[in-house]
DSSP file (Angstrom, degrees, kcal/mol; ACC not computed):
  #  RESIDUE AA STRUCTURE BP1 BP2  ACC     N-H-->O    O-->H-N    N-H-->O    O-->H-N    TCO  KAPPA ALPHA  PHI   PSI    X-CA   Y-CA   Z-CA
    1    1 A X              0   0    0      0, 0.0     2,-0.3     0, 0.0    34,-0.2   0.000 360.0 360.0 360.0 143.5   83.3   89.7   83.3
    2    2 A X        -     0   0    0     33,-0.1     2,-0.5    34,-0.1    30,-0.1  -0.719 360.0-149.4-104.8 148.4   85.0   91.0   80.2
    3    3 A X        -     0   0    0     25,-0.4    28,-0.2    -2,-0.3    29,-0.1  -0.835  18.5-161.8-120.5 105.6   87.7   93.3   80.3
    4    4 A X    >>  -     0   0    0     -2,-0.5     4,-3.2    27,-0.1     3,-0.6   0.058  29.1 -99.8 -99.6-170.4   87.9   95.5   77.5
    5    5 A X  G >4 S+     0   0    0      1,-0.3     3,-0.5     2,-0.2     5,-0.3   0.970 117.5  60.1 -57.5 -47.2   90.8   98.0   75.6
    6    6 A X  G 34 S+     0   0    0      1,-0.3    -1,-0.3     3,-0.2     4,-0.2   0.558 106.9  39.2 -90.0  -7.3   89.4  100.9   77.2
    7    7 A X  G <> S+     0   0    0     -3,-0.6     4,-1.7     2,-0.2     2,-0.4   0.829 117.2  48.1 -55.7 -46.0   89.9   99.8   80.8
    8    8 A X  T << S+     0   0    0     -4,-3.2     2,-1.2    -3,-0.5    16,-0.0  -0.652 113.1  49.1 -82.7-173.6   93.2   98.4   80.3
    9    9 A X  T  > S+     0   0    0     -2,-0.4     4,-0.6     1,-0.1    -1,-0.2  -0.540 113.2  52.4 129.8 -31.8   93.9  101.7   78.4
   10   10 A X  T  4 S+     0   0    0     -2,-1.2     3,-0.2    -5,-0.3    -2,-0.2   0.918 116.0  34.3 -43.3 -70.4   92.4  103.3   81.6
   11   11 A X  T >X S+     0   0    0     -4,-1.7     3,-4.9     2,-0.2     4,-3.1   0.960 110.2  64.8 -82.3 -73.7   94.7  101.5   84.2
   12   12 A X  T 34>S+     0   0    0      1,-0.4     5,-1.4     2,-0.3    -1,-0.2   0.713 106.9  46.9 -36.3 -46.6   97.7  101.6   81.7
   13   13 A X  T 3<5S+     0   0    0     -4,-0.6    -1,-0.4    -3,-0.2    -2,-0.2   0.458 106.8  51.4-103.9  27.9   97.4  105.6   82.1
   14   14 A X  T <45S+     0   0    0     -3,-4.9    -2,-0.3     1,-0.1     2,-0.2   0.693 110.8  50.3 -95.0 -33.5   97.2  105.8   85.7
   15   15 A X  T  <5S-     0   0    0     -4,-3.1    -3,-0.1     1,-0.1    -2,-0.1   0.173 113.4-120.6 -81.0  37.8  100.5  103.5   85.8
   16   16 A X  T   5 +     0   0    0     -5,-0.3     2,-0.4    -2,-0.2    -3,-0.2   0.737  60.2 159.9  15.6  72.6  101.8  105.9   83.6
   17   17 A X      < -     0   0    0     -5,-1.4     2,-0.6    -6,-0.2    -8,-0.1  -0.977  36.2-150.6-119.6 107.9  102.3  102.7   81.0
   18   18 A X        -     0   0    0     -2,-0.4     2,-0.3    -3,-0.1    -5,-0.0  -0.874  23.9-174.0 -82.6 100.2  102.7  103.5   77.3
   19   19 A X        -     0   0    0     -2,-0.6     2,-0.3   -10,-0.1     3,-0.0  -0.650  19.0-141.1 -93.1 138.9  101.1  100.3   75.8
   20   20 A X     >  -     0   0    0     -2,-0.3     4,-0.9     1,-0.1     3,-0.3  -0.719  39.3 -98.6-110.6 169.7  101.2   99.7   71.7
   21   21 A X  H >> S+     0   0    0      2,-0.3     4,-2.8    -2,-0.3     3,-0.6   0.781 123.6  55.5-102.6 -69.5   97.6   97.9   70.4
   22   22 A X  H 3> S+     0   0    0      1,-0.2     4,-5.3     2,-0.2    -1,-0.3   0.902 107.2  46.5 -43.0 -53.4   99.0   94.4   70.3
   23   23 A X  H 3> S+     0   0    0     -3,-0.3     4,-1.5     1,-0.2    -2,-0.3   0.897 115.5  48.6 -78.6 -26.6  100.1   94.6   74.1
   24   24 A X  H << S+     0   0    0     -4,-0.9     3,-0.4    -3,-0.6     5,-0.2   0.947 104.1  61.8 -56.1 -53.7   96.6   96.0   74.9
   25   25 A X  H >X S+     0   0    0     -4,-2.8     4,-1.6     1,-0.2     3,-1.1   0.938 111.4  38.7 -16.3 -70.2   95.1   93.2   72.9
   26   26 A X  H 3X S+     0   0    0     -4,-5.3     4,-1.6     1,-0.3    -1,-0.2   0.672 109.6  51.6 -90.6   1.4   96.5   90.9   75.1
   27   27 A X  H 3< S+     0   0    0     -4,-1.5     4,-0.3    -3,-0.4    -1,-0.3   0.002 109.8  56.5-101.9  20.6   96.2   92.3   78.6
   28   28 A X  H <4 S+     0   0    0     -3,-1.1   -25,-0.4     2,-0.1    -2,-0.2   0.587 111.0  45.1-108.2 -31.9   92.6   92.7   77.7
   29   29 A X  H  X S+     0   0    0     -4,-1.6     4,-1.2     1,-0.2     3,-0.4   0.930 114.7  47.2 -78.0 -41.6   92.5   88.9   76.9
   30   30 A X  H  X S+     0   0    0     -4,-1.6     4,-0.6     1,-0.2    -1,-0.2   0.550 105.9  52.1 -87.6  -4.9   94.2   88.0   79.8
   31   31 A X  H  > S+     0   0    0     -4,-0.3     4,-0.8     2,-0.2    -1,-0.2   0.067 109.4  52.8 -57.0 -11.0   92.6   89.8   82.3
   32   32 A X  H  > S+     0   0    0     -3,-0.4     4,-1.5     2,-0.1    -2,-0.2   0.600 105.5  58.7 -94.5 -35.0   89.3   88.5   81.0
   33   33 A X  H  X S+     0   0    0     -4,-1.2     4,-1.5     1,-0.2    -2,-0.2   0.913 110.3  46.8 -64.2 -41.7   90.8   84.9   81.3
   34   34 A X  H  X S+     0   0    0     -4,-0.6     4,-0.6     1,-0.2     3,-0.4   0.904 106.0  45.0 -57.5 -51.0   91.3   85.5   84.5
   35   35 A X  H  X S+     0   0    0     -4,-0.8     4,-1.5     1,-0.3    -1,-0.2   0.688 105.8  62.5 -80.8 -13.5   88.4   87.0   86.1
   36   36 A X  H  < S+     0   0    0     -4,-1.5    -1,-0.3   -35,-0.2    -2,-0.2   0.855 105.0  52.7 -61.0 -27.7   86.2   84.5   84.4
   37   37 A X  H >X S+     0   0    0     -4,-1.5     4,-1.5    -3,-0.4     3,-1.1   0.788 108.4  53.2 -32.9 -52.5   88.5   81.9   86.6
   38   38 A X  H 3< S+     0   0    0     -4,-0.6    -2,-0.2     1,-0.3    -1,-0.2   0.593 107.7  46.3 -78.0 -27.7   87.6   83.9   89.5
   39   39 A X  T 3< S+     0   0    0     -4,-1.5    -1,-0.3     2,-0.2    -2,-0.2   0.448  98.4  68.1 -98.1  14.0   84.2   83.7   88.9
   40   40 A X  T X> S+     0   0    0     -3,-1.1     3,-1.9     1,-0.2     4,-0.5   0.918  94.8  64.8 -97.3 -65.1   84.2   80.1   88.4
   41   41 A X  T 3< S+     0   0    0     -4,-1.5    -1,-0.2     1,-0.2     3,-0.2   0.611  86.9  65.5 -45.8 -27.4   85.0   79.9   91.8
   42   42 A X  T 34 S+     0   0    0      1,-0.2    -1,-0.2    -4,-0.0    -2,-0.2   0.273  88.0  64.1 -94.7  32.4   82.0   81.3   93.0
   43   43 A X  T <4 S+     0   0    0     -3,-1.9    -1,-0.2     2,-0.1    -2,-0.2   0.730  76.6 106.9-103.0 -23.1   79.7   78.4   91.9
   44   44 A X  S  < S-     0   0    0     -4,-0.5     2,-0.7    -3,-0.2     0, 0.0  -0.188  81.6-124.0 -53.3 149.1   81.7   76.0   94.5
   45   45 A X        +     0   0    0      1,-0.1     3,-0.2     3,-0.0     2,-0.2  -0.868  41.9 168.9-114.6 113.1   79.0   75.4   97.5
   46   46 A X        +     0   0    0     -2,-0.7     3,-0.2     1,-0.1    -1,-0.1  -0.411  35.1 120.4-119.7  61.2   81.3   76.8  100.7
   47   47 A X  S    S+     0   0    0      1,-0.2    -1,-0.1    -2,-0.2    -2,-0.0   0.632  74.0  39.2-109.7 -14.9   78.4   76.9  103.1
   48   48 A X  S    S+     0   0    0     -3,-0.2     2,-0.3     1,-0.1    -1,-0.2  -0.258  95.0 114.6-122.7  51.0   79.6   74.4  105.7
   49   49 A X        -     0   0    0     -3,-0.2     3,-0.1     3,-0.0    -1,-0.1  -0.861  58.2-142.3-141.5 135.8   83.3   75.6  105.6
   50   50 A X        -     0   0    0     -2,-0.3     2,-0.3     1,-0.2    -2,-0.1  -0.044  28.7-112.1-106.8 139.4   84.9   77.1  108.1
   51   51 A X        -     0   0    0      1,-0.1    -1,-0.2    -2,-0.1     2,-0.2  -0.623  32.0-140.6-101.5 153.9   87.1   79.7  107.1
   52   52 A X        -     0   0    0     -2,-0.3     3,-0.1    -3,-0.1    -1,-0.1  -0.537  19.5-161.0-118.9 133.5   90.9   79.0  107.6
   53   53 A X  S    S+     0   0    0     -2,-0.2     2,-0.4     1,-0.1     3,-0.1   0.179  90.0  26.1 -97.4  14.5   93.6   81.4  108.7
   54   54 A X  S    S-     0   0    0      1,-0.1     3,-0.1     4,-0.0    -1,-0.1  -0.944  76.8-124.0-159.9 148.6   96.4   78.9  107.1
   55   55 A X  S    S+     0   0    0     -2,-0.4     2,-0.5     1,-0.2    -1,-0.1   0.697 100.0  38.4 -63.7 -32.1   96.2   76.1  104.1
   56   56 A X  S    S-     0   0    0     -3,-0.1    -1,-0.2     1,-0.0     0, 0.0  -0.836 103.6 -80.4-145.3 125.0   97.4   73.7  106.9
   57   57 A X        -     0   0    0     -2,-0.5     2,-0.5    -3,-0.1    -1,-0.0   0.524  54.3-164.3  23.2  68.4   97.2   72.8  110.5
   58   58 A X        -     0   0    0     -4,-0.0    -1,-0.1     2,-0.0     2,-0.1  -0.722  15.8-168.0-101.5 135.0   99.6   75.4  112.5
   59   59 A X        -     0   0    0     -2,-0.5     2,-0.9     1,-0.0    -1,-0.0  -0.176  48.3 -80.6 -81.3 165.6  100.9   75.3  115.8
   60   60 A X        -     0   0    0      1,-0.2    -1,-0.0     2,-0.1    -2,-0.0  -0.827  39.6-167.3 -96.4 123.0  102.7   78.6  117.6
   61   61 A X        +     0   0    0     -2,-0.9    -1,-0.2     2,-0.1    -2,-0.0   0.735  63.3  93.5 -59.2 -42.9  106.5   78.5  115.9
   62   62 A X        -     0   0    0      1,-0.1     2,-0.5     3,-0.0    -2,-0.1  -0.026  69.5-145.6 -93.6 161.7  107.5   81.2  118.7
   63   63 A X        -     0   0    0      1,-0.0    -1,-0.1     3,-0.0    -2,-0.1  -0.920  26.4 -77.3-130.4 163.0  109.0   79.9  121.9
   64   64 A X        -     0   0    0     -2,-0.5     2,-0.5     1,-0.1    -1,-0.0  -0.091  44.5-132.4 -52.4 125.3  108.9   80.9  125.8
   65   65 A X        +     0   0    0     -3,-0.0     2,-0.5     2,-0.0    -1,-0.1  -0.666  38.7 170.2 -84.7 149.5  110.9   83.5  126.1
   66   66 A X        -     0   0    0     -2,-0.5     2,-0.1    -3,-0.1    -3,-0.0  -0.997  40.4-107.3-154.2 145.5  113.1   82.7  129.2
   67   67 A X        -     0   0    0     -2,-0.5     3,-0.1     1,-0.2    -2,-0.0  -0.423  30.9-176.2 -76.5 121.4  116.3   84.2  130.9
   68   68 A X  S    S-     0   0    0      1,-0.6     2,-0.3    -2,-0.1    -1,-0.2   0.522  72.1  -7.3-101.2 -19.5  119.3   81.8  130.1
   69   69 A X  S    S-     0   0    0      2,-0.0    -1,-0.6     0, 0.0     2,-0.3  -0.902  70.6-128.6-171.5 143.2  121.6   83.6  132.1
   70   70 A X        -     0   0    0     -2,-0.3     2,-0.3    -3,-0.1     0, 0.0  -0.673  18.7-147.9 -77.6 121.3  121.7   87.0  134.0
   71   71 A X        -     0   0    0     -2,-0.3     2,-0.3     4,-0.0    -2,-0.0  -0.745  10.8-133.7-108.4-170.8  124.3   89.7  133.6
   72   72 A X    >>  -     0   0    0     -2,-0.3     4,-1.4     1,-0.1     3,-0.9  -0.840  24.6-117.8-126.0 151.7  125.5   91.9  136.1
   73   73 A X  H 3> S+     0   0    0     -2,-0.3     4,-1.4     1,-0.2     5,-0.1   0.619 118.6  49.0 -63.4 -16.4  125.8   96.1  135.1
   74   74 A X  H 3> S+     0   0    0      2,-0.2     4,-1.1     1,-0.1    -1,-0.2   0.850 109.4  50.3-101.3 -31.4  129.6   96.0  135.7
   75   75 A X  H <> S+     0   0    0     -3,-0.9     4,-0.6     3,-0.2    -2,-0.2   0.715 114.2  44.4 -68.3 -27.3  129.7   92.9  133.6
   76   76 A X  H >< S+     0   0    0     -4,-1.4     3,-3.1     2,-0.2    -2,-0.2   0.942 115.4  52.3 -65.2 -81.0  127.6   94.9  130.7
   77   77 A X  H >< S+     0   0    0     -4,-1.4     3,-0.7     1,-0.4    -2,-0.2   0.551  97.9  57.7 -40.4 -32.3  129.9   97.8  131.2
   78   78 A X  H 3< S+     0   0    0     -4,-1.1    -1,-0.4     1,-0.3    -2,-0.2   0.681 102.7  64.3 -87.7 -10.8  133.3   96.2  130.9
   79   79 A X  T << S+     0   0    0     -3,-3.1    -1,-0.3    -4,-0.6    -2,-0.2   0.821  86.5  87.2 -30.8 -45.6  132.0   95.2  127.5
   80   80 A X  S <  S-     0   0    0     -3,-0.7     3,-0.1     1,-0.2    -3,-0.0  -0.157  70.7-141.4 -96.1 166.7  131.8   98.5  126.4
   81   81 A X  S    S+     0   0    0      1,-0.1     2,-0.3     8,-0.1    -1,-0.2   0.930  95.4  27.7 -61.1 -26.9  134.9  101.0  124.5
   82   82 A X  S    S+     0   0    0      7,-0.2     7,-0.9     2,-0.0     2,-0.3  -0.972  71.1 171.5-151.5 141.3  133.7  103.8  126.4
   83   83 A X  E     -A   88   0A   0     -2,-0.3     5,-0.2     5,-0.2     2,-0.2  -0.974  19.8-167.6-146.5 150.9  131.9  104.5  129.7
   84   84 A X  E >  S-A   87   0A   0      3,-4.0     3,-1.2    -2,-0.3     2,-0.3  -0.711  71.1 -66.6-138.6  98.5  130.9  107.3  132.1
   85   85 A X  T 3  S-     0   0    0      1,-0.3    -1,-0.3    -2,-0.2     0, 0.0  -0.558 118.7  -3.4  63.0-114.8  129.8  105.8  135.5
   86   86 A X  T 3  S+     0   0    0     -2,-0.3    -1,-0.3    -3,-0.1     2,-0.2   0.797 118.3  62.1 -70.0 -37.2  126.7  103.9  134.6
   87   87 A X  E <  S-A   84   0A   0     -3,-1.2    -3,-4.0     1,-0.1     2,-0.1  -0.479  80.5-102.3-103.7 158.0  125.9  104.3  131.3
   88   88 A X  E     -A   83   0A   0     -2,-0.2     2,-0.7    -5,-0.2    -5,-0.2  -0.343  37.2-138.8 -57.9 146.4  127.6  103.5  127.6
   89   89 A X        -     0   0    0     -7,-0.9     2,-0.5    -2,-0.1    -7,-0.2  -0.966  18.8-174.3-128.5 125.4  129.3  106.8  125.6
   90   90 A X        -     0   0    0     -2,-0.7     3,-0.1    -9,-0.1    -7,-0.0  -0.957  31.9-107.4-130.3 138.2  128.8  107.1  122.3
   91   91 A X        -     0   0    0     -2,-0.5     2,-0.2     1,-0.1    -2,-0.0  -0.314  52.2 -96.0 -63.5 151.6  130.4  109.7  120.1
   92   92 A X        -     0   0    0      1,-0.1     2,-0.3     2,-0.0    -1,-0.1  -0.541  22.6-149.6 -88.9 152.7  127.7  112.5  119.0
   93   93 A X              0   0    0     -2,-0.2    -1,-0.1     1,-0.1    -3,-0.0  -0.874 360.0 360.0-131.1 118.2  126.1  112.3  116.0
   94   94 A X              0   0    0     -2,-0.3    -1,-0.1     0, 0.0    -2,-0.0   0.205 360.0 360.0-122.5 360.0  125.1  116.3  114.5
């Protein structure tokens, strides 16, 4: 597929781009390089492969989560600067 001035000149004013002749020139060329790449790709015969959520072999990274230690509410609480019976106090925010 070719990409010509008056696309990139297209695209150029919806990104509110001021492009001089030269720099059109070459984003016309290189946007042409490209998609001819792109279409290169679709002569490769991918009819017995199975399409891949990864380039390579992945395991699950996460691990069990699992309670290493228990605190107790009184233990929570004497953590905090400020308390009113159960709960944390926090100055208000207007």
């Amino acid at each position: 597929m070719k990409i010509g001035r008056n696309e990139v000149e297209y695209v150029a004013n919806l990104a509110r781009l001021q492009l001089d002749n030269g720099e059109i020139d070459e984003f016309a060329q290189q946007l042409s390089d490209i998609l001819l790449y792109v279409d290169k790709l679709s002569e490769v015969d991918t009819d017995n492969v199975e399409p891949l959520a990864h380039a390579v072999e992945m395991n699950n990274a996460f691990r069990d989560d699992k309670v290493l230690r228990k605190s107790s509410k009184e233990a929570t609480l004497a953590n905090a600067p400020d308390k009113d019976d159960d709960y944390f106090k926090v100055p208000r925010i207007i």
